[in-house]
PDB file of N, H, CA, C and O in Angstrom:
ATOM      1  N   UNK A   1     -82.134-136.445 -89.382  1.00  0.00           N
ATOM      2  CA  UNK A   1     -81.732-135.443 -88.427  1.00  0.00           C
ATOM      3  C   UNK A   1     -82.986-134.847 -87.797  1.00  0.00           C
ATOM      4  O   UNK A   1     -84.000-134.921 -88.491  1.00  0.00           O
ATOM      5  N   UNK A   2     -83.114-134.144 -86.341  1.00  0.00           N
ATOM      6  H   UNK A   2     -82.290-134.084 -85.777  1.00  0.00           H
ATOM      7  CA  UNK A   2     -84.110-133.536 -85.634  1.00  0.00           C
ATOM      8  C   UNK A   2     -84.363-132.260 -86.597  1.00  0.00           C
ATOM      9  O   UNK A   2     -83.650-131.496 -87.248  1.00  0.00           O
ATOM     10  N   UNK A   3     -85.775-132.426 -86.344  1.00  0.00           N
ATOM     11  H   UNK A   3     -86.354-133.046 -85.815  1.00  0.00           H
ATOM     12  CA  UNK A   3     -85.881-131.027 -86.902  1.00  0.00           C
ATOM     13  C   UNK A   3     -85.343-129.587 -86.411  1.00  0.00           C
ATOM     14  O   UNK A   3     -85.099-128.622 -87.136  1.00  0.00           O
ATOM     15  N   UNK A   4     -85.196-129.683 -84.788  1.00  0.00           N
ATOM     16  H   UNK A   4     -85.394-130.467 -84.200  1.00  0.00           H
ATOM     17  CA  UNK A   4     -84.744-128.514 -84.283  1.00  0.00           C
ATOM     18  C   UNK A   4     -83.501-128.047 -84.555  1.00  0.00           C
ATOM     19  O   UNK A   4     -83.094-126.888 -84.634  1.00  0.00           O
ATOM     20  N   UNK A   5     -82.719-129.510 -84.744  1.00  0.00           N
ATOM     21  H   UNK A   5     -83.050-130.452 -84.680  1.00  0.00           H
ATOM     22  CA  UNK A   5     -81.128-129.663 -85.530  1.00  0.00           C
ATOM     23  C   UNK A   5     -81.587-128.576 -86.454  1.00  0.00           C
ATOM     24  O   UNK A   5     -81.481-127.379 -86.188  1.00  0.00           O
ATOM     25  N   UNK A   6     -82.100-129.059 -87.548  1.00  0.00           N
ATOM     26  H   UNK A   6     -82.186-130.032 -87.765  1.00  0.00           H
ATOM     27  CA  UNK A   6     -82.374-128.628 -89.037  1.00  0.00           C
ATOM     28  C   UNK A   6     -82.656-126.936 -89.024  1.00  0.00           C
ATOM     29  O   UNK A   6     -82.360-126.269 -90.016  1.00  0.00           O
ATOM     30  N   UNK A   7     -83.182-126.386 -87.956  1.00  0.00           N
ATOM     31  H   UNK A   7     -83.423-126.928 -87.151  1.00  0.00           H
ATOM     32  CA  UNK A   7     -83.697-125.522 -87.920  1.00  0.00           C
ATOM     33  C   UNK A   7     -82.472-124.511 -87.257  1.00  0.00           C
ATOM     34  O   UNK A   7     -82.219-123.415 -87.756  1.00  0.00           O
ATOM     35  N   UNK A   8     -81.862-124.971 -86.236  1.00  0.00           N
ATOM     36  H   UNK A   8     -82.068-125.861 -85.830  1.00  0.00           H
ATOM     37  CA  UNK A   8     -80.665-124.268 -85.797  1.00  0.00           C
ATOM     38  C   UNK A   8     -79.363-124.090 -86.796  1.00  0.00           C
ATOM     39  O   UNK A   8     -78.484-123.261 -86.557  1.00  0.00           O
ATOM     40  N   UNK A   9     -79.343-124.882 -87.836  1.00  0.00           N
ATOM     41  H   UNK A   9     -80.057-125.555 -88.030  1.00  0.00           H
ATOM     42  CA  UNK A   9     -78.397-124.681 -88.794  1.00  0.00           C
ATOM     43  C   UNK A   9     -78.799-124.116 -90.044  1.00  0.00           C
ATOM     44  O   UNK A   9     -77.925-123.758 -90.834  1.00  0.00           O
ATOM     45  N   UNK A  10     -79.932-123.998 -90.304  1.00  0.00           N
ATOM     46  H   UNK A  10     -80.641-124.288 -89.661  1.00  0.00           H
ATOM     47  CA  UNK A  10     -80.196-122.807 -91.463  1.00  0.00           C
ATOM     48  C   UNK A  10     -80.504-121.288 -90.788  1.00  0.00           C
ATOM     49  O   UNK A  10     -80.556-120.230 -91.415  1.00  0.00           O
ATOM     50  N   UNK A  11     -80.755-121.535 -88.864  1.00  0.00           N
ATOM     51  H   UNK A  11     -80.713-122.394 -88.355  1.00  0.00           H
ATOM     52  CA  UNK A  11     -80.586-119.778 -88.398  1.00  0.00           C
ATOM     53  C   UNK A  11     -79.262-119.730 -88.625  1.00  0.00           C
ATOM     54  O   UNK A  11     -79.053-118.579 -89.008  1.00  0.00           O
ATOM     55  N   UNK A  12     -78.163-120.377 -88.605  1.00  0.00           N
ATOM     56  H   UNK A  12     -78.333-121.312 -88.294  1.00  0.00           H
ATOM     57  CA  UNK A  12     -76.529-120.271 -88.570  1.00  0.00           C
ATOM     58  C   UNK A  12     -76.281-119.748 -89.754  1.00  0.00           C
ATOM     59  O   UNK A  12     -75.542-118.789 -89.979  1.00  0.00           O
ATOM     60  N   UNK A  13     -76.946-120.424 -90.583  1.00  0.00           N
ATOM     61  H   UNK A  13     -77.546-121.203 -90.400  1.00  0.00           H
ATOM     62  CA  UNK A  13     -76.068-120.153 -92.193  1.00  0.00           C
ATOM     63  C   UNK A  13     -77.131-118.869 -92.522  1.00  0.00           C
ATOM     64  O   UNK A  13     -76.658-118.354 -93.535  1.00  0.00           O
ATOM     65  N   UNK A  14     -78.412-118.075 -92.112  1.00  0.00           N
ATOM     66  H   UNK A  14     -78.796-118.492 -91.289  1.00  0.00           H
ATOM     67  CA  UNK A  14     -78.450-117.130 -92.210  1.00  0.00           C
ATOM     68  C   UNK A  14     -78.338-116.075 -91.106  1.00  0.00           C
ATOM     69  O   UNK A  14     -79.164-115.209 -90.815  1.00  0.00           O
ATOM     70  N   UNK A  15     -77.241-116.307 -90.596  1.00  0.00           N
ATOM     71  H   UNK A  15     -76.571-117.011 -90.832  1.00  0.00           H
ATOM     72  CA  UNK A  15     -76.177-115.392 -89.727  1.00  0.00           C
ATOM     73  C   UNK A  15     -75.482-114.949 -90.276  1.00  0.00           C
ATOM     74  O   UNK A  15     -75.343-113.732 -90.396  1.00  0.00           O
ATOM     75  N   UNK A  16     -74.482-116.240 -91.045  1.00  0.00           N
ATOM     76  H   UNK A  16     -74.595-117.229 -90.947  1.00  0.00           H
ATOM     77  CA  UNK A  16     -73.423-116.119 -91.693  1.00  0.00           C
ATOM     78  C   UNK A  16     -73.705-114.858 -92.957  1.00  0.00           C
ATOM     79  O   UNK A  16     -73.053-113.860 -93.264  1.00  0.00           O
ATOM     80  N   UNK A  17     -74.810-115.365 -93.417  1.00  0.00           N
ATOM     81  H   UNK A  17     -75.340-116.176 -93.168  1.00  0.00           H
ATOM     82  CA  UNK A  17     -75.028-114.730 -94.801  1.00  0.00           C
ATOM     83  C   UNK A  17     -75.379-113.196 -94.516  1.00  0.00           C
ATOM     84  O   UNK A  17     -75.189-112.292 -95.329  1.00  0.00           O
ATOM     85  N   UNK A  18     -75.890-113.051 -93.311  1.00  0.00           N
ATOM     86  H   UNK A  18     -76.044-113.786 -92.651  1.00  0.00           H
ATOM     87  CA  UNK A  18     -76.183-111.154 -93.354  1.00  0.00           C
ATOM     88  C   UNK A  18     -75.067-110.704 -92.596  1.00  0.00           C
ATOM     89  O   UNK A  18     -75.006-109.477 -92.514  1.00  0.00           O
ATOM     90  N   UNK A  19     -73.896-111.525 -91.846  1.00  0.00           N
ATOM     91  H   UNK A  19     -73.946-112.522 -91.913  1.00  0.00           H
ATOM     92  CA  UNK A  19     -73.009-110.684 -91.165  1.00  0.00           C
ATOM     93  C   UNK A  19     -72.054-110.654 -92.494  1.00  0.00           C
ATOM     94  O   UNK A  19     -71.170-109.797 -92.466  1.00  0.00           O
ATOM     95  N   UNK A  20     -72.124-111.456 -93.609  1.00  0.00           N
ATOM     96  H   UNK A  20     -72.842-112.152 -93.631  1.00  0.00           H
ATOM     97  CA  UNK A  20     -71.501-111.190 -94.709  1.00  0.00           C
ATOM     98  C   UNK A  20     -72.249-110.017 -96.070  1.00  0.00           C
ATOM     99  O   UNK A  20     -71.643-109.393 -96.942  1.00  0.00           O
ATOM    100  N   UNK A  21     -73.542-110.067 -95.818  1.00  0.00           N
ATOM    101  H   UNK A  21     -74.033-110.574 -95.110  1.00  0.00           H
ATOM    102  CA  UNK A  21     -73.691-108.828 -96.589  1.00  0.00           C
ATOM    103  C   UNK A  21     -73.385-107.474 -96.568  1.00  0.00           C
ATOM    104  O   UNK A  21     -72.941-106.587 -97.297  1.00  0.00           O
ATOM    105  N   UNK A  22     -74.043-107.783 -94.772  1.00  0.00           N
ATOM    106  H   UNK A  22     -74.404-108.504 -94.180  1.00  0.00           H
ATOM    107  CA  UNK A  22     -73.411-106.053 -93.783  1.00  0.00           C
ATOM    108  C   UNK A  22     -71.921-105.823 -94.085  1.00  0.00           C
ATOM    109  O   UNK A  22     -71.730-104.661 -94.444  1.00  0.00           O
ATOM    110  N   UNK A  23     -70.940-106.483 -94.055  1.00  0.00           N
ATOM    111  H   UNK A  23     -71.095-107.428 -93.763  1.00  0.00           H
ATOM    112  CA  UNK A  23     -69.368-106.667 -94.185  1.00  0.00           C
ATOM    113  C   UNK A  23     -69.334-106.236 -95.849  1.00  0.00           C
ATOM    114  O   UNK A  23     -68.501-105.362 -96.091  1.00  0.00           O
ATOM    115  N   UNK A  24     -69.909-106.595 -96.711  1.00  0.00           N
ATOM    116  H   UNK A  24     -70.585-107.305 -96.515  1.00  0.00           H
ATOM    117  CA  UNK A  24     -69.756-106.748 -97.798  1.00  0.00           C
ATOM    118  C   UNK A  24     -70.414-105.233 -98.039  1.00  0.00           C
ATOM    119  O   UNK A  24     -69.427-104.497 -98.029  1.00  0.00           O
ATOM    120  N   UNK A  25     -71.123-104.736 -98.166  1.00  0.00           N
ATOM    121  H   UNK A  25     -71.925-105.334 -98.175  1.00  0.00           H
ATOM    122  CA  UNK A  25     -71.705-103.584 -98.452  1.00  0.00           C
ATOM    123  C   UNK A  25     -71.012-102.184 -97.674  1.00  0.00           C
ATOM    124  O   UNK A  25     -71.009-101.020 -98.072  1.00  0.00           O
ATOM    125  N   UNK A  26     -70.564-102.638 -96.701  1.00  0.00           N
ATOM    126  H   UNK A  26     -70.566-103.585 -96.377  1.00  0.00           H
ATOM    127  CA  UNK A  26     -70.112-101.639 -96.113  1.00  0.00           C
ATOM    128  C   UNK A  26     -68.456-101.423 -96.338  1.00  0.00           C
ATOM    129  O   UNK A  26     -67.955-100.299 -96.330  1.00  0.00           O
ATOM    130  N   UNK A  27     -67.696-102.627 -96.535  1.00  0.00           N
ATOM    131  H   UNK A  27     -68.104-103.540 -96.542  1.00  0.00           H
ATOM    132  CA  UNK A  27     -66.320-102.299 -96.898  1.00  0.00           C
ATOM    133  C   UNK A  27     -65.947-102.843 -98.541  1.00  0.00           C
ATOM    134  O   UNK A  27     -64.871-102.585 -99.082  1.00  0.00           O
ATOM    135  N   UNK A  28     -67.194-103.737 -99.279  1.00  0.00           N
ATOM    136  H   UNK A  28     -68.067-103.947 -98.841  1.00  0.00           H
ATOM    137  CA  UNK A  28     -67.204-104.188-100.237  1.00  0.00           C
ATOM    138  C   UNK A  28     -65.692-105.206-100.308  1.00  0.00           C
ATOM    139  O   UNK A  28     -64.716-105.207-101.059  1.00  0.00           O
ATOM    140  N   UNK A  29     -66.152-106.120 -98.973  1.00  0.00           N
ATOM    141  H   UNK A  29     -66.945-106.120 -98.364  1.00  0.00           H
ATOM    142  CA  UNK A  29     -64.899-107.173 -98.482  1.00  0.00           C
ATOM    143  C   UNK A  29     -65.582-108.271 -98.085  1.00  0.00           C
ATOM    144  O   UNK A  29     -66.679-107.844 -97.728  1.00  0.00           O
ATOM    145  N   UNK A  30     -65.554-109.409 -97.950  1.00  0.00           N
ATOM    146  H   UNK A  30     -64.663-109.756 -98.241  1.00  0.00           H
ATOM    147  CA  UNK A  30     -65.408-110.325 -96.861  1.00  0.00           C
ATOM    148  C   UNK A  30     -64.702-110.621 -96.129  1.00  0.00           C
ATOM    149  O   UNK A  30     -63.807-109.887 -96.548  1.00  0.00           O
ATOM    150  N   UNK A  31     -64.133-111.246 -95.069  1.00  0.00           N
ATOM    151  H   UNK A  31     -64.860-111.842 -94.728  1.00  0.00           H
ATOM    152  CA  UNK A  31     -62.883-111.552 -93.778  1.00  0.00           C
ATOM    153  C   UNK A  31     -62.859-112.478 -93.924  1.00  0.00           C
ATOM    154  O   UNK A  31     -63.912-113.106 -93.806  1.00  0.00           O
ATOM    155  N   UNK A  32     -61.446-113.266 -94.333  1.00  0.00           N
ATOM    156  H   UNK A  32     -60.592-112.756 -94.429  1.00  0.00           H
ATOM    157  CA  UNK A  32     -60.939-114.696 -93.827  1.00  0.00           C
ATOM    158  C   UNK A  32     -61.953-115.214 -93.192  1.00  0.00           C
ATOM    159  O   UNK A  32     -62.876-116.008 -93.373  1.00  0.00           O
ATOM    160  N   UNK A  33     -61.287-114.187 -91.994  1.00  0.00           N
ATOM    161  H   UNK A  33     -60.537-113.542 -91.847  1.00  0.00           H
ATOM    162  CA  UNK A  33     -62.030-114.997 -90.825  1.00  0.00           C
ATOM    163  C   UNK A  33     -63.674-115.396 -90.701  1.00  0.00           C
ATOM    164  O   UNK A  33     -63.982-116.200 -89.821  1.00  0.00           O
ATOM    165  N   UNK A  34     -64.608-114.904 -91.476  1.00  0.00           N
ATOM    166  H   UNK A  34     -64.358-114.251 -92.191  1.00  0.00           H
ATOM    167  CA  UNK A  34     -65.707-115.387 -91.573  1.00  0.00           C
ATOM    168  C   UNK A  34     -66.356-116.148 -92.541  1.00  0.00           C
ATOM    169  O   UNK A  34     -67.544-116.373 -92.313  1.00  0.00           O
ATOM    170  N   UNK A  35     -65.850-116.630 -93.625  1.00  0.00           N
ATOM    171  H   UNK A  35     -64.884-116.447 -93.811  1.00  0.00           H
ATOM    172  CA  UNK A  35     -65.747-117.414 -94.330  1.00  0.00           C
ATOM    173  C   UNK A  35     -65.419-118.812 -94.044  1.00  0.00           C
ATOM    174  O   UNK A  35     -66.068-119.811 -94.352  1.00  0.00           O
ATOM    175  N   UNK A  36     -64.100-118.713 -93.285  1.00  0.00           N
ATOM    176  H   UNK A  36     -63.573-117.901 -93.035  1.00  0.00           H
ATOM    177  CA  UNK A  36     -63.118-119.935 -92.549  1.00  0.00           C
ATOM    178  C   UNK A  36     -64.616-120.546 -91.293  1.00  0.00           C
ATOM    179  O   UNK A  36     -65.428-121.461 -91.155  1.00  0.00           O
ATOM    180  N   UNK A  37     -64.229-119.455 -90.750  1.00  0.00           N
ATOM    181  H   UNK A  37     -63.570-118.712 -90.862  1.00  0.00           H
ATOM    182  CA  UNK A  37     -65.253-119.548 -89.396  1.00  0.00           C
ATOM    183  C   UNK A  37     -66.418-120.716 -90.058  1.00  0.00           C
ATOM    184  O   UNK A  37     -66.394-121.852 -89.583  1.00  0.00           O
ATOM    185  N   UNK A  38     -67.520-120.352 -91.269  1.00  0.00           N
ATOM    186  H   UNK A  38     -67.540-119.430 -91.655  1.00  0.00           H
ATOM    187  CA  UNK A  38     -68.389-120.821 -91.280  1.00  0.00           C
ATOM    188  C   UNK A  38     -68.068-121.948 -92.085  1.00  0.00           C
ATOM    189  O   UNK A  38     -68.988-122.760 -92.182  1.00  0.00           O
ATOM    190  N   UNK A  39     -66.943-122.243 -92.733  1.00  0.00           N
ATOM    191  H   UNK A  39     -66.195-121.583 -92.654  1.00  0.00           H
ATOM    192  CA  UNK A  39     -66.734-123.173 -93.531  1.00  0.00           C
ATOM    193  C   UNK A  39     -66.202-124.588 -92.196  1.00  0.00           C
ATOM    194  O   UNK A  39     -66.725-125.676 -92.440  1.00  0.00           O
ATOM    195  N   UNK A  40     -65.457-124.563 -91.190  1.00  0.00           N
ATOM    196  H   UNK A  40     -65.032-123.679 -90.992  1.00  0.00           H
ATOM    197  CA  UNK A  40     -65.443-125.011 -89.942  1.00  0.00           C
ATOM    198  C   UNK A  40     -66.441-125.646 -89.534  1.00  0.00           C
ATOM    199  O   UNK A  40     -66.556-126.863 -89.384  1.00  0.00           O
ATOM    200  N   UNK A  41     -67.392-124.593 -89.294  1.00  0.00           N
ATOM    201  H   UNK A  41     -67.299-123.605 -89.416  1.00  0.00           H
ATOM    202  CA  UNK A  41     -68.436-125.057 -88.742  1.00  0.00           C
ATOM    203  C   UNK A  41     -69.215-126.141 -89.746  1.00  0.00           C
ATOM    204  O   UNK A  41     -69.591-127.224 -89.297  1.00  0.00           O
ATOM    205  N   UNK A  42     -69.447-125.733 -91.258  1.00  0.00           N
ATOM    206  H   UNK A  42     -69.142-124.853 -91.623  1.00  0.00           H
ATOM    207  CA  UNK A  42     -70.263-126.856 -92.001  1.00  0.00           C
ATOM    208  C   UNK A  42     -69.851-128.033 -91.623  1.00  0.00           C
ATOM    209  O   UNK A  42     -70.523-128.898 -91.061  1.00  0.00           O
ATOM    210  N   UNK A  43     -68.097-128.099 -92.107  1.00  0.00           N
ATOM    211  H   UNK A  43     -67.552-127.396 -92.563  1.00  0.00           H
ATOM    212  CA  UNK A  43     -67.786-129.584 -92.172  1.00  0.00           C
ATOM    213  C   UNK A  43     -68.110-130.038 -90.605  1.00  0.00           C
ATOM    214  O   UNK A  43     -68.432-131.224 -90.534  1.00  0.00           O
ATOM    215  N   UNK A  44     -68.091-129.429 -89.508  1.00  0.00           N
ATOM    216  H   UNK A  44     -67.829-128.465 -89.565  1.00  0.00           H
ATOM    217  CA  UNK A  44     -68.270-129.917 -87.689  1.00  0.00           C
ATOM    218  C   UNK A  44     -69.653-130.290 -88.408  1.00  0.00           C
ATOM    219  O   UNK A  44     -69.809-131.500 -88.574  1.00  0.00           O
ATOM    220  N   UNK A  45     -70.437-129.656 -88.754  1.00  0.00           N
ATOM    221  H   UNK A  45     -70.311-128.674 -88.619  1.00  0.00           H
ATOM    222  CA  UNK A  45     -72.348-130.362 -88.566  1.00  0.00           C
ATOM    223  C   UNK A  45     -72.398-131.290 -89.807  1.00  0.00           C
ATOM    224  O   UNK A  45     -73.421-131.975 -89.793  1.00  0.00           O
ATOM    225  N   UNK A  46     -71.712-131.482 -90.722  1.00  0.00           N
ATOM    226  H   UNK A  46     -70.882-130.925 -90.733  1.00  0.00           H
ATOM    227  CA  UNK A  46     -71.894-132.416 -91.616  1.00  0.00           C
ATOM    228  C   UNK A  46     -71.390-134.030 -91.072  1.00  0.00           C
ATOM    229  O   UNK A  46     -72.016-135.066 -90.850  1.00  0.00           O
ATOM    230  N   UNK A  47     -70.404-133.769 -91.016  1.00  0.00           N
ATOM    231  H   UNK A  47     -69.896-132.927 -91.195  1.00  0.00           H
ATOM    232  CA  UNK A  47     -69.461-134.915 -89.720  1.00  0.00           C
ATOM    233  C   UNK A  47     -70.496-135.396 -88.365  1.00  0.00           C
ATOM    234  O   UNK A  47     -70.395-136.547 -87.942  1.00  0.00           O
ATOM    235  N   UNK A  48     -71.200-134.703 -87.916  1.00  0.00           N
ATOM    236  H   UNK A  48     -71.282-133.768 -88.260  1.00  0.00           H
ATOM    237  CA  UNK A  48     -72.012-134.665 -86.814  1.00  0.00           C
ATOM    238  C   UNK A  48     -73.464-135.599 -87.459  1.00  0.00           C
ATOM    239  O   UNK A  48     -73.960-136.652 -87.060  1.00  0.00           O
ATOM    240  N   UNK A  49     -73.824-134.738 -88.539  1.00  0.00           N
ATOM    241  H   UNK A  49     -73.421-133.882 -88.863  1.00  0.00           H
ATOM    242  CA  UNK A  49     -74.979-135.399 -89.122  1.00  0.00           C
ATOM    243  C   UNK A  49     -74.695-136.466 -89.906  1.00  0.00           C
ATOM    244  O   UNK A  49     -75.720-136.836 -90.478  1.00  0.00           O
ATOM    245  N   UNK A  50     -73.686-137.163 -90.198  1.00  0.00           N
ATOM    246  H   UNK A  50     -72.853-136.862 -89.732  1.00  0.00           H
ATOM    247  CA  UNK A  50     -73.726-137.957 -90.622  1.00  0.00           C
ATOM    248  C   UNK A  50     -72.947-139.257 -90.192  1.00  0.00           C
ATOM    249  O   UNK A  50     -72.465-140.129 -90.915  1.00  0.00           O
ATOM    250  N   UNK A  51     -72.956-139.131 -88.531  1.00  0.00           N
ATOM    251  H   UNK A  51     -73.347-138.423 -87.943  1.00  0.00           H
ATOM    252  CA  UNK A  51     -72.331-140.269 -87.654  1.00  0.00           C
ATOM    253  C   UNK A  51     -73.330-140.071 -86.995  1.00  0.00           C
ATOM    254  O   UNK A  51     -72.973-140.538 -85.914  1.00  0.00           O
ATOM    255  N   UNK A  52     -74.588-139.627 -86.817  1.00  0.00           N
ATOM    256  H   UNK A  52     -74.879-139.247 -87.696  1.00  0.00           H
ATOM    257  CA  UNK A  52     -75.786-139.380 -85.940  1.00  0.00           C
ATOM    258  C   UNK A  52     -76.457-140.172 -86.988  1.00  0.00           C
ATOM    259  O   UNK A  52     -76.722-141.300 -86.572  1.00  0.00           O
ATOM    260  N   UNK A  53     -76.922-139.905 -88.546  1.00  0.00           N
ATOM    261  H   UNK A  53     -76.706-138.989 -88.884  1.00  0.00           H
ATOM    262  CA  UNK A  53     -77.201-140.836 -89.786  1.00  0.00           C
ATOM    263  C   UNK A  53     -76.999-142.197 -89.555  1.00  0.00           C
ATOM    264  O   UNK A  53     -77.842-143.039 -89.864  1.00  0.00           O
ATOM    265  N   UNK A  54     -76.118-142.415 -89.120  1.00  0.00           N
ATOM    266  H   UNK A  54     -75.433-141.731 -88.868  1.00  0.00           H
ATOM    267  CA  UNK A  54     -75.492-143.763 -89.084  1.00  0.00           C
ATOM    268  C   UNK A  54     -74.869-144.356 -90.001  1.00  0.00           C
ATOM    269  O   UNK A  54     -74.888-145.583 -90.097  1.00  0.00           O
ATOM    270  N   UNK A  55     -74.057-143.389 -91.022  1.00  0.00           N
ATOM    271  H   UNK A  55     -74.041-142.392 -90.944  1.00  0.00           H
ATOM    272  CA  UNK A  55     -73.389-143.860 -92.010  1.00  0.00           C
ATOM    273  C   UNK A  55     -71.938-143.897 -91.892  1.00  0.00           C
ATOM    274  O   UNK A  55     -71.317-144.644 -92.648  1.00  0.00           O
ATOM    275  N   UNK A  56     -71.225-143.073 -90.903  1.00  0.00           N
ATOM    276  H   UNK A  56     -71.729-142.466 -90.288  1.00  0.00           H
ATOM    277  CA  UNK A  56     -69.831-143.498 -90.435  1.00  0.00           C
ATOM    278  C   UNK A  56     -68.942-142.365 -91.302  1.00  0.00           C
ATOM    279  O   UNK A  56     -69.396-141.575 -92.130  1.00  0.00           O
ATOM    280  N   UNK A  57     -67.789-142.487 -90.949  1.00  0.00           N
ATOM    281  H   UNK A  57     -67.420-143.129 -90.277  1.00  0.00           H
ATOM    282  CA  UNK A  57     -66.963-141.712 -91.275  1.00  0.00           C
ATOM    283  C   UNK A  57     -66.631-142.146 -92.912  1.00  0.00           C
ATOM    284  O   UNK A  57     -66.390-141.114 -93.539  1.00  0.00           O
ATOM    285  N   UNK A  58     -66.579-142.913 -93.459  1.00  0.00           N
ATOM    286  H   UNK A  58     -66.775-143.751 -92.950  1.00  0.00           H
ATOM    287  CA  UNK A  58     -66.125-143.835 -95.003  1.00  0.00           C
ATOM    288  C   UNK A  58     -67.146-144.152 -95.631  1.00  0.00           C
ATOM    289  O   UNK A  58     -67.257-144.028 -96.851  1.00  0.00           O
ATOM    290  N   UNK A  59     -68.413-144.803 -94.524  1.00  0.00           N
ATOM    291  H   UNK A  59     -68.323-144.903 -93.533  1.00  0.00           H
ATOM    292  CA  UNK A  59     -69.852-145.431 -95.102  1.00  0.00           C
ATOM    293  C   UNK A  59     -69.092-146.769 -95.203  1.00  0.00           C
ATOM    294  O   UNK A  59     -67.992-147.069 -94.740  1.00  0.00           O
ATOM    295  N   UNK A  60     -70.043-147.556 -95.991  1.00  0.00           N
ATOM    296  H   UNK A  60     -70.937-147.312 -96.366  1.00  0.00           H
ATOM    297  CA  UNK A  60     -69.633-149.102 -96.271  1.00  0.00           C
ATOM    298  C   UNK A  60     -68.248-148.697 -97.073  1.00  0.00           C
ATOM    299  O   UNK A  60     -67.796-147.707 -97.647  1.00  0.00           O
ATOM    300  N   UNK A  61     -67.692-150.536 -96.663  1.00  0.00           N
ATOM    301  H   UNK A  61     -68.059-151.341 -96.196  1.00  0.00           H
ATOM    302  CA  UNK A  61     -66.405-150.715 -96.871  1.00  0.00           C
ATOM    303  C   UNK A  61     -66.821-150.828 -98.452  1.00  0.00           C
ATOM    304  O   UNK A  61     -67.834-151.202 -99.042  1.00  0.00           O
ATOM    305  N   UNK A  62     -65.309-150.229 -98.919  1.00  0.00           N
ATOM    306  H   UNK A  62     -64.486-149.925 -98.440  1.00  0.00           H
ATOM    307  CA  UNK A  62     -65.455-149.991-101.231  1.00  0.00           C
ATOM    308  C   UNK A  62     -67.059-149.162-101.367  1.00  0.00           C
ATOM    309  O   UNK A  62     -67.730-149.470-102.352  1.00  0.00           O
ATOM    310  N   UNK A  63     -67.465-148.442-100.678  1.00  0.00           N
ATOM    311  H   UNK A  63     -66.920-148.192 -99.878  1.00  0.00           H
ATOM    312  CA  UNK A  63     -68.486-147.437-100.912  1.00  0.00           C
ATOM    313  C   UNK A  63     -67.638-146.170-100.926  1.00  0.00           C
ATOM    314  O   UNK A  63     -66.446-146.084-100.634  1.00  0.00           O
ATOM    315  N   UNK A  64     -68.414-145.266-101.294  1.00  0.00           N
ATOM    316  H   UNK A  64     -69.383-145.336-101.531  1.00  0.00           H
ATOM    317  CA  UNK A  64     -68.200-143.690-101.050  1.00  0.00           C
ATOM    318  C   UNK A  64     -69.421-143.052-100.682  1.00  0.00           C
ATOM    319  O   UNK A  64     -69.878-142.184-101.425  1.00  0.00           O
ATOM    320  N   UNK A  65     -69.987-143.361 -99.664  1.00  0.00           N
ATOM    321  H   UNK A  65     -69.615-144.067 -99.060  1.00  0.00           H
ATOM    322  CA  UNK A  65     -71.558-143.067 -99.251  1.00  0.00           C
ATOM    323  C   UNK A  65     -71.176-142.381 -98.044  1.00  0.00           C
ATOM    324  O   UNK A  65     -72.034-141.638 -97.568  1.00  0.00           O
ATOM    325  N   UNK A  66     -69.994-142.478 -97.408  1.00  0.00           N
ATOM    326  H   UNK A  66     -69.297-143.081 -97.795  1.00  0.00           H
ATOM    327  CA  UNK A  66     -69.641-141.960 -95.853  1.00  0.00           C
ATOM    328  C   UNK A  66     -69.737-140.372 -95.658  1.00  0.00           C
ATOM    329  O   UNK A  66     -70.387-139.732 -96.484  1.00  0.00           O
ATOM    330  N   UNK A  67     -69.087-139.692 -94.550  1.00  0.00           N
ATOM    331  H   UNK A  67     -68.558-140.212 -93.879  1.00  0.00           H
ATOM    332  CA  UNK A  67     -69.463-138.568 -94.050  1.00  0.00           C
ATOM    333  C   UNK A  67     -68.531-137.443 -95.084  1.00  0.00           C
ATOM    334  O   UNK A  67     -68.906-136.500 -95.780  1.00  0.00           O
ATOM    335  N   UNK A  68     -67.432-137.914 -94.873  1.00  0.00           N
ATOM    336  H   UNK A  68     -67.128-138.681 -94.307  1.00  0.00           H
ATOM    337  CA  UNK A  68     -66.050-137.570 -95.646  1.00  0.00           C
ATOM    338  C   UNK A  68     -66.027-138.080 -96.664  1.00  0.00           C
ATOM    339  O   UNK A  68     -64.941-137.885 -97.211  1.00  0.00           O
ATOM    340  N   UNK A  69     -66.957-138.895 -97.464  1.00  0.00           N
ATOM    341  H   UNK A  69     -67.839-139.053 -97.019  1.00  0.00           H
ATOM    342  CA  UNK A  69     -66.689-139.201 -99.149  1.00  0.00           C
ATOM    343  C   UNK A  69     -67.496-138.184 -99.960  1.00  0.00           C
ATOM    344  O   UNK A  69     -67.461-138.207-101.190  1.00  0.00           O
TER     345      UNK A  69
END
């Protein structure tokens, strides 16, 4: 994967993580909705990075090396 890739998805996941502390400290909650939200998004960039990989949605046929295994 690009590094700039690499770099735009750990600013994401520490988005996620301080709009969940602020949330968390202040109502001592998390929201569905931001949990869901970022859990969405992993599997979209995992799926992404790993048909950009070139390993495919399954990987080799009788493997479990694919995006979704």
């Amino acid at each position: 994967m690009h590094q700039p890739a690499v770099i735009l998805a750990y600013l994401a996941v520490l988005g996620v993580c301080i709009a969940a502390s602020v949330t968390d400290l202040r109502t001592h909650r998390i929201p569905n909705k931001l949990t869901g939200l970022a859990m969405l998004t992993a599997l979209a960039y995992w799926l992404v990075a790993g048909l950009v990989g070139g390993k495919g949605l399954v990987g080799e046929p009788g493997g479990f090396d694919g995006t979704l295994a």
